[in-house]
C-alpha positions in Angstrom: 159.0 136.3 137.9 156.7 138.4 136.2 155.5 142.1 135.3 152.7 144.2 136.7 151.4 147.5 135.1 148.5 149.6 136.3 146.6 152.8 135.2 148.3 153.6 131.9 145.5 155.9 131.1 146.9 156.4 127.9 145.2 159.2 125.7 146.9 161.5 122.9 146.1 164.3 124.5 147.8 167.2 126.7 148.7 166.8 130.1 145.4 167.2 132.4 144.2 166.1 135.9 142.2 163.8 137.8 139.0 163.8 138.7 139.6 165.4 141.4 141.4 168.0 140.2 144.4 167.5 142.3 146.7 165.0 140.6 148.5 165.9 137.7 147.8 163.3 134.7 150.3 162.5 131.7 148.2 161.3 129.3 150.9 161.6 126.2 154.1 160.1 128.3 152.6 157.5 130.1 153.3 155.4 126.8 156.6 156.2 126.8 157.0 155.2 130.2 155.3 152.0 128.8 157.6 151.5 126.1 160.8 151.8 129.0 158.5 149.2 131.3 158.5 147.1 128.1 162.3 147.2 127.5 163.0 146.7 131.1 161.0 143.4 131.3 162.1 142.6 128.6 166.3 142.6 129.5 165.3 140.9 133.0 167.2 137.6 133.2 165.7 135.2 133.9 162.8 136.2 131.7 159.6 136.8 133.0 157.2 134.5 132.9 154.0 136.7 132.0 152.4 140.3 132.7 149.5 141.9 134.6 148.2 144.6 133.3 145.6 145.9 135.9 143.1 148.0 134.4 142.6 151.7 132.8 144.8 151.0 129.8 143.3 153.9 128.1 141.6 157.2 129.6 137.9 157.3 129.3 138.6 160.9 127.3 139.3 158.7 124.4 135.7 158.3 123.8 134.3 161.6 123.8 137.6 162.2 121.3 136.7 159.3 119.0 140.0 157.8 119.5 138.9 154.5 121.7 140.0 152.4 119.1 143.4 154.0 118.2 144.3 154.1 121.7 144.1 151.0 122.7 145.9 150.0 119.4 149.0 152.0 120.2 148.8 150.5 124.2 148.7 146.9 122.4 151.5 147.3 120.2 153.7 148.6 123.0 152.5 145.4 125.2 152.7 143.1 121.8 156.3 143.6 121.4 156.7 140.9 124.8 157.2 137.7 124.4 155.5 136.6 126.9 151.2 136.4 127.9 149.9 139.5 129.3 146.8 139.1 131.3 144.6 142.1 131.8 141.9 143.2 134.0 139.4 145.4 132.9 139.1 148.9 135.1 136.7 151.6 134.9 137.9 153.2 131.7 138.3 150.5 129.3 134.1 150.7 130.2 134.1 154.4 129.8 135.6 153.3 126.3 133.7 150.0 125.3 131.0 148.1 125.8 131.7 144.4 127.6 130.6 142.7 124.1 132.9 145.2 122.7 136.3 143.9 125.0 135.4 140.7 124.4 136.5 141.1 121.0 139.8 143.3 121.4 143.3 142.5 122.8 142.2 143.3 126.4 140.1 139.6 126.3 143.2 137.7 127.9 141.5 134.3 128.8 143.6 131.9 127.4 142.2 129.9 124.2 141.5 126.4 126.0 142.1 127.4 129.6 140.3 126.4 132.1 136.6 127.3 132.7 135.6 130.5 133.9 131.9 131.1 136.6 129.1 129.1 134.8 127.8 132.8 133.7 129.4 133.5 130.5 128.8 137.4 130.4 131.0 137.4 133.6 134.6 137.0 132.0 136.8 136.0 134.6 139.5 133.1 134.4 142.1 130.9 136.0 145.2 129.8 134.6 148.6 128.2 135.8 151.7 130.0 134.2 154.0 127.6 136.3 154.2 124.6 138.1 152.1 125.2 141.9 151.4 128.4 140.9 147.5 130.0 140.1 146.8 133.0 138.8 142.8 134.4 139.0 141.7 137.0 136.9 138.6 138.5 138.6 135.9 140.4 136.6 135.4 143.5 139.1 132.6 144.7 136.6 130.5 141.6 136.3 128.3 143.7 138.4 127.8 147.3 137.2 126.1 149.6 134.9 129.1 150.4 132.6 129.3 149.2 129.9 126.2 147.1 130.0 122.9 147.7 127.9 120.6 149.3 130.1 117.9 147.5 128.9 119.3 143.8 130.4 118.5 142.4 134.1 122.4 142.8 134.6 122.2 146.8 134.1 119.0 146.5 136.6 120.7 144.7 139.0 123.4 147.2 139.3 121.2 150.2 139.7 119.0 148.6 142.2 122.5 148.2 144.3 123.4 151.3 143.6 119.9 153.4 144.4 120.3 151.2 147.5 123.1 152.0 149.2 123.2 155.7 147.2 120.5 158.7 147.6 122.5 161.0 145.3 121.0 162.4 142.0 125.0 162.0 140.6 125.2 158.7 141.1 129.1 158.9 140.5 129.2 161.0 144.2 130.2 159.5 147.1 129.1 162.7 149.2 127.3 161.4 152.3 127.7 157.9 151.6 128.5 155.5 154.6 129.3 153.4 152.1 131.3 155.2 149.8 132.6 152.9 147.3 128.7 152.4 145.8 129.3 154.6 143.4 128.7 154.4 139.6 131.9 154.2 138.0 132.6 150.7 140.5 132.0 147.4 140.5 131.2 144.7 142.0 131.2 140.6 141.9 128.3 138.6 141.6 127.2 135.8 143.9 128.2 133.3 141.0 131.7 134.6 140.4 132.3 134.4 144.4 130.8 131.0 144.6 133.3 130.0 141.1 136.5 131.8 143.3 135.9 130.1 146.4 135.9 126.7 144.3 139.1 127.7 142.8 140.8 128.7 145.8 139.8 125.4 147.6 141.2 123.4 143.9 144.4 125.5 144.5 144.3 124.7 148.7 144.1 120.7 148.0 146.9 120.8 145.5 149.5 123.2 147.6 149.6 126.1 144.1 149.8 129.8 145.8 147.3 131.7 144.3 148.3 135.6 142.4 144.8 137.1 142.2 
């Protein structure tokens, strides 16, 4: 058994909206609601075995506000008080936040110390693991490819904003408005050939040796 908790978008800040304007956003409570996720995982019997924690931990206000750091601190205590690993994916925000070298070096870096080996890339920071017996879990890196987070100066930034000019004619590159392929916007992601080519290797390991696969 295990936990999964997405789109915290913690901040200390009043109440707001989304992007669009049309959902209401809790930026204050959603680490209460945290905290009661944590107590409930906590009484589940049998225990759980591990969390997920999918991505946008903290909202992307935090930077403008200076409060990146002391953010994601108070979202790591809450998660710290488990018992058990907590695996997270890194979303939009946590880039809107902190650079990739940055992560790396903060609680959100969940690859475990003496797993197993991630794509041959190191800047791309995905991982396998197996929490229990016939059983894989895949952390992808759905930002290996994009220009958050990333110098601009490196081929990786480049790369991005070639795909992106590509497939998108907007000045706002962040606008899907016209798009026939709408999800080539700026504040995705995508995978790189590599990680693909690591994945499929996994998935064929994890095929061979009858695990199911949590991705």
């Amino acid at each position: 058994a295990f936990g999964v908790v997405a789109d915290i978008q913690f901040a200390d800040a009043e109440d707001g909206h989304d992007f669009g304007g049309c959902r209401r956003r809790y930026y204050r409570h959603s680490l209460r609601l945290l905290r009661e996720a944590v107590r409930a995982w906590a009484g589940e019997s049998p225990p759980i075995d591990f969390v997920l924690q999918l991505g946008d931990s903290i909202d992307g206000q935090n930077a403008r506000r200076g409060e990146a750091e002391s953010a994601l601190q108070q979202v790591l205590e809450v998660l710290g008080q488990l018992s058990v690993p907590v695996h997270h994916a890194w979303g939009n925000h946590e880039l809107y936040n902190f650079s990739r070298a940055r992560l790396v070096h903060t609680g959100l870096y969940s690859r475990p110390a003496g797993g197993s080996d991630g794509p041959p890339d190191r800047e791309c920071h995905a991982y396998h693991c197996s929490p229990a017996p016939r059983l894989r879990l895949v952390v992808l890196d759905a930002y290996d490819v994009s220009t958050l987070g990333t110098d601009p100066g490196s081929p990786r930034y480049q790369e991005a904003l070639r795909a992106l000019r590509e497939k998108n004619s907007n000045d706002d590159l962040n606008s899907p408005e016209g798009l026939k392929e709408p999800h080539f916007v700026a504040f995705n992601g995508g995978f790189s050939q590599a990680q693909l080519d690591w994945f499929n290797e996994v998935l064929k390991f994890s095929d061979e040796n009858q695990e199911k696969v949590i991705v």
